[in-house]
DRENVOFI-755041 format. One record per residue (C-alpha): residue in three letters; x, y, z. Coordinates in steps of 0.25 Angstrom, whole numbers. Layout:
REM residues N
NODE   res      px      py      pz
NODE   ALA       X       Y       Z
...
END
This chain:
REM residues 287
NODE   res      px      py      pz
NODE   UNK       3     -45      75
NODE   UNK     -10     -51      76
NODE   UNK     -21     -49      86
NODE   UNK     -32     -54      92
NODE   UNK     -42     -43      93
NODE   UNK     -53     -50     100
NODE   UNK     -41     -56     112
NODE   UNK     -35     -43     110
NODE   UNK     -21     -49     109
NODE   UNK     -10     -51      99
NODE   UNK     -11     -67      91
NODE   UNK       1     -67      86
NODE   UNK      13     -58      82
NODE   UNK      25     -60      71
NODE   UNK      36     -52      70
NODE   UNK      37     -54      54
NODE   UNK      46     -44      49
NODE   UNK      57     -48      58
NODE   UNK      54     -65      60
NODE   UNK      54     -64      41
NODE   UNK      65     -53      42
NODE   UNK      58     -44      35
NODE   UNK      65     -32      30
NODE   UNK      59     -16      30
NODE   UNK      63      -4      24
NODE   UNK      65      11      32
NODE   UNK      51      12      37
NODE   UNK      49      -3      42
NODE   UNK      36     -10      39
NODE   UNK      24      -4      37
NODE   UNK      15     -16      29
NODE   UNK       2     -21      34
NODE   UNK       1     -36      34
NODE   UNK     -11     -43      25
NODE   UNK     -20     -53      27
NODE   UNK     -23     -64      19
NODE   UNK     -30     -75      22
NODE   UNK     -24     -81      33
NODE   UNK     -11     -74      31
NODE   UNK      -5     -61      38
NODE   UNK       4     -56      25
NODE   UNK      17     -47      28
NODE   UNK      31     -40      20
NODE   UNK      42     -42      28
NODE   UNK      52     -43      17
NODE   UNK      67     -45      17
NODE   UNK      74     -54      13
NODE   UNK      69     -67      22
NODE   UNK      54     -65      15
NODE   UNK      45     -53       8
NODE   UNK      31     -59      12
NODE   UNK      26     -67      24
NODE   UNK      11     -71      27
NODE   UNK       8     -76      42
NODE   UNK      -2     -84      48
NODE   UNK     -14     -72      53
NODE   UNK     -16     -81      64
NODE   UNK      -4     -84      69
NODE   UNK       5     -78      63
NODE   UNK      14     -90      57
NODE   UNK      22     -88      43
NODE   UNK      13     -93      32
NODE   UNK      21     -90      20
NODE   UNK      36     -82      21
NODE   UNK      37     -76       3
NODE   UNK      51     -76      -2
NODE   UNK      59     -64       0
NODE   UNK      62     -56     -11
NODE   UNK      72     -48      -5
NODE   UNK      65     -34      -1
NODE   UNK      61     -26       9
NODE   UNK      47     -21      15
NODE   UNK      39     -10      10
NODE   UNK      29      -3      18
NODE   UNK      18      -9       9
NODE   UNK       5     -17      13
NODE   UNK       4     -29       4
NODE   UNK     -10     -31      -4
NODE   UNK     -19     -45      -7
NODE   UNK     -22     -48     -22
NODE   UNK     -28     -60     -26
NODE   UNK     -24     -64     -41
NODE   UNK     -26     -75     -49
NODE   UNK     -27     -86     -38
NODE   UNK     -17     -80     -29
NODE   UNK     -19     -69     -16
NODE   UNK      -6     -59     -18
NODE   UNK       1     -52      -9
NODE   UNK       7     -40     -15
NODE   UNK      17     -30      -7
NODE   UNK      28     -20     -12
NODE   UNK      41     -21      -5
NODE   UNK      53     -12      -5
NODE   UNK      54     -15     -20
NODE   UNK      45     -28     -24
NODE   UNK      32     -28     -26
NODE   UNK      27     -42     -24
NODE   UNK      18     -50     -24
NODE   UNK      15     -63     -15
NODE   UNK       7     -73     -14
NODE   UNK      -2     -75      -2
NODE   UNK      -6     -90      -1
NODE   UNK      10     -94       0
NODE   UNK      19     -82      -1
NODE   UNK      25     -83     -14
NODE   UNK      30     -71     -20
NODE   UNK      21     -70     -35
NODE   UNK      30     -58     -40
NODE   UNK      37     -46     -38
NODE   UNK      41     -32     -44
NODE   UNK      52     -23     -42
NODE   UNK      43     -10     -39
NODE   UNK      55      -2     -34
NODE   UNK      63      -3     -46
NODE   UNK      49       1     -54
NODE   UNK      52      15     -59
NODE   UNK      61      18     -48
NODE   UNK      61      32     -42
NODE   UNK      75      39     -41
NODE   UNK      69      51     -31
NODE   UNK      72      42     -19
NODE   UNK      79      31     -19
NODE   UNK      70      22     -10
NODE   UNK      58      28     -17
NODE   UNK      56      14     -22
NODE   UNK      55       6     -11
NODE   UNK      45      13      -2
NODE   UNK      33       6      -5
NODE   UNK      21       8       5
NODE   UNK       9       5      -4
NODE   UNK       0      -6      -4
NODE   UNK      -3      -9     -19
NODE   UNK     -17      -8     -25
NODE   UNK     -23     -21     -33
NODE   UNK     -33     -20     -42
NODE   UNK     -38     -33     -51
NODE   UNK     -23     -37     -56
NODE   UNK     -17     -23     -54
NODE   UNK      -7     -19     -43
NODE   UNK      -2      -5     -40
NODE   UNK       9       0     -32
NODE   UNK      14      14     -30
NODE   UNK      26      19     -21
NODE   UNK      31      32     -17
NODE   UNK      44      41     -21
NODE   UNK      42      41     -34
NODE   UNK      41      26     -36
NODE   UNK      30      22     -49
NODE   UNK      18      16     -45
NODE   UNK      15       6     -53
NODE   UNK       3      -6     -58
NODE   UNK       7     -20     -60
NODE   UNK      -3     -30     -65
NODE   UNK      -5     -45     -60
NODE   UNK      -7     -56     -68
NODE   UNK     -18     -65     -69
NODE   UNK     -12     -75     -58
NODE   UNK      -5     -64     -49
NODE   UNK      10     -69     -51
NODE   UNK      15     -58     -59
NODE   UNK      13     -45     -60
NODE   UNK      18     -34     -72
NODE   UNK      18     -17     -70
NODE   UNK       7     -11     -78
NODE   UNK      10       4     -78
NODE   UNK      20      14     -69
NODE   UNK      15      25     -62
NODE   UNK      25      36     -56
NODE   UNK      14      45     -51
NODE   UNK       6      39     -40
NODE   UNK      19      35     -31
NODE   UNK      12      34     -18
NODE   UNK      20      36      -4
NODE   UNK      12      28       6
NODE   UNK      -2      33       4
NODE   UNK      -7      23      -4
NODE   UNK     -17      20     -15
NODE   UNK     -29      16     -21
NODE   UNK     -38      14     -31
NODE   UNK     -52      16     -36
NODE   UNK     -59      14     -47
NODE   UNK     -46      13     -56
NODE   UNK     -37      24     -50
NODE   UNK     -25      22     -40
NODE   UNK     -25      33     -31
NODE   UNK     -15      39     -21
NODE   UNK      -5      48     -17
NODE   UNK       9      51     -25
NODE   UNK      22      54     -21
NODE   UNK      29      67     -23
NODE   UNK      39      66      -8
NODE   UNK      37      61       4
NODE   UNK      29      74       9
NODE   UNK      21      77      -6
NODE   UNK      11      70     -16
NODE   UNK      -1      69     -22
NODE   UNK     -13      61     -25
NODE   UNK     -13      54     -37
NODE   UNK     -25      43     -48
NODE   UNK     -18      34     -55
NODE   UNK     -27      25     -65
NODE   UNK     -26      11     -62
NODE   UNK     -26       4     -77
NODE   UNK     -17      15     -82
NODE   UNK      -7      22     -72
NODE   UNK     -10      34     -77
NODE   UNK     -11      46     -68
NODE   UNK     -24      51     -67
NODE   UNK     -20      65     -59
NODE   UNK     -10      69     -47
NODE   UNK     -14      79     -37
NODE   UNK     -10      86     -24
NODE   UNK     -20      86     -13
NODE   UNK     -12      90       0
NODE   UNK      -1      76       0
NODE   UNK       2      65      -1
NODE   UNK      -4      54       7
NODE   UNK     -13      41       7
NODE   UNK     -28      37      -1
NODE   UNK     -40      27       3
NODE   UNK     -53      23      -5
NODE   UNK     -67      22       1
NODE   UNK     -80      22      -7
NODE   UNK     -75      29     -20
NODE   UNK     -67      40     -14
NODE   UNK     -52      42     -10
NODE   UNK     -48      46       2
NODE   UNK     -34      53       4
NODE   UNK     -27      57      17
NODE   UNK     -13      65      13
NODE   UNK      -3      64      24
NODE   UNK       4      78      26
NODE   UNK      -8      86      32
NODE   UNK     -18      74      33
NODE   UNK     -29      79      23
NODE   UNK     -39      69      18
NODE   UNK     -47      71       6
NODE   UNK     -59      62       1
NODE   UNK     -55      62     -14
NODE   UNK     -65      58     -26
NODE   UNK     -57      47     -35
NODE   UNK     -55      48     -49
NODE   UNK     -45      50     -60
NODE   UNK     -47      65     -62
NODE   UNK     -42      73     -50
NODE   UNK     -41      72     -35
NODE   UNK     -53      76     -31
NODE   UNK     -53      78     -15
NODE   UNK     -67      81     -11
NODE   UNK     -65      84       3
NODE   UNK     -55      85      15
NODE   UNK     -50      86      28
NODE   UNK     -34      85      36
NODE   UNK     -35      77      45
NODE   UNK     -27      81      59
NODE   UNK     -28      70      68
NODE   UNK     -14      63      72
NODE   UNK      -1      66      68
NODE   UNK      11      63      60
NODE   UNK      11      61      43
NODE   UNK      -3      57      38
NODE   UNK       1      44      33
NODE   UNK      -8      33      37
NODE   UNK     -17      30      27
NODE   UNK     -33      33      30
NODE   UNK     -43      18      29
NODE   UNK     -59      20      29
NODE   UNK     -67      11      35
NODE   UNK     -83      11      36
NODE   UNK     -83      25      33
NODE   UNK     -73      30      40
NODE   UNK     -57      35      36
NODE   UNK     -47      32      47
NODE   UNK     -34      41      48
NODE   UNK     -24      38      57
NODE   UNK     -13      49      59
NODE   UNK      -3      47      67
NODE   UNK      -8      40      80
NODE   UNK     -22      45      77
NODE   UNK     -31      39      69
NODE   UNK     -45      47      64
NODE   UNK     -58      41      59
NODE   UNK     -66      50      51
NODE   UNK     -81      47      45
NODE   UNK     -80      47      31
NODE   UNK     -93      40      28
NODE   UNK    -102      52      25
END
């Protein structure tokens, strides 16, 4: 949907998923579309095409990609400019590709679920919900379950891509991650109600440390310092980054709203945003 904000009304509307016959897994669609130039990019998968880009102000097809014959994730695709391409990079059920933006071809793609696959459950490998992190021709993916993490590197021209190093340790549920000054930083995966928080250096792979502070749960940057909101009680710690220990210099739960603390906390202009539930709390942050 797009809409007008200054008429207050809706320009246009597609129904993508259903007019490319796109194809979900158990929890439906829970991507959020990019914007590239003047293109609205979107996964529907299946088997009819993977990725599509519409017209942003009309909402016509620009470019349908092949298929390659699999299913959405609940991942949000990234934008990586590369050689004299812009790449759109997602992870599916089990591919992780890349596409290009300008006319939709499909650069490459890896079998991510078949990389280490976990045997503790057997779709461990194909729920992937996070967006990856690129860093000057670096791409890192992580997944939950028990599925390795793992760091690709991309050639000059950004049409292939080979795996670097493996990690098993920092297998992120849906909390994402980050990185700052050359650490990758985020929650690990133990079950679906249990982890930690976890440095993993970015050249490397090595595992800096892993420690328990409350849960599991998701991580933003802001001016130098992590911010960490774990999702079973709501606590949410301003942590000092570095490779040596979690260091969580202060606290506080945050009560407002209902339901598993799931959504993942944004800062803007001094301020962190929670939403919890069908509440959503702003909190001054900038002193």
């Amino acid at each position: 949907v797009c809409v007008n904000l200054s008429q207050q009304k809706i320009a246009w509307y597609a129904d993508a998923y259903h007019h490319f016959e796109g194809q979900f897994a158990r929890w439906e669609i829970a991507e959020s579309p990019l914007l590239v130039d003047n293109k609205v990019i979107y996964t529907p998968g299946g088997h009819k095409t993977t990725m599509v880009a519409l017209d942003k102000h009309t909402g016509e097809t620009i470019w349908a990609s092949e298929t390659i014959h699999d299913t959405t994730a609940y991942v949000s695709p990234i934008l990586v400019e590369r050689g004299d391409h812009k790449i759109v990079i997602n992870i599916l059920r089990n591919y992780l590709i890349g596409v290009n933006a300008e006319n939709g071809k499909i650069m490459w793609s890896y079998l991510y679920s078949e990389l280490d696959k976990p045997t503790q459950h057997p779709e461990s490998p194909h729920i992937n919900t996070i967006s990856p992190l690129y860093k000057e021709g670096r791409l890192f993916i992580t997944s939950g379950y028990d599925h390795t993490s793992a760091m690709f590197g991309l050639s000059t021209d950004g049409e292939e891509i080979n795996l670097l190093w493996r990690q098993p340790v920092l297998d992120t549920h849906h909390g994402g991650v980050v990185l700052l000054d050359g650490y990758i930083y985020g929650s690990t995966w133990i079950n679906n109600s249990q982890g930690n928080w976890a440095c993993v250096d970015w050249e490397s792979g090595k595992i800096m440390y892993e420690k328990e502070w409350n849960n599991k749960g998701s991580i933003v940057a802001a001016d130098g310092k992590l911010f960490v909101y774990e999702e079973k009680r709501g606590f949410v710690g301003l942590v000092r980054p570095g490779p040596d220990d979690f260091h969580v210099t202060s606290a506080f739960q945050h009560k407002h709203g209902s339901g598993p603390h799931w959504a993942h906390p944004t800062i803007s202009k001094g301020v962190l945003y929670i939403r919890h539930g069908e509440t959503l709390t702003a909190y001054n942050i900038s002193r």
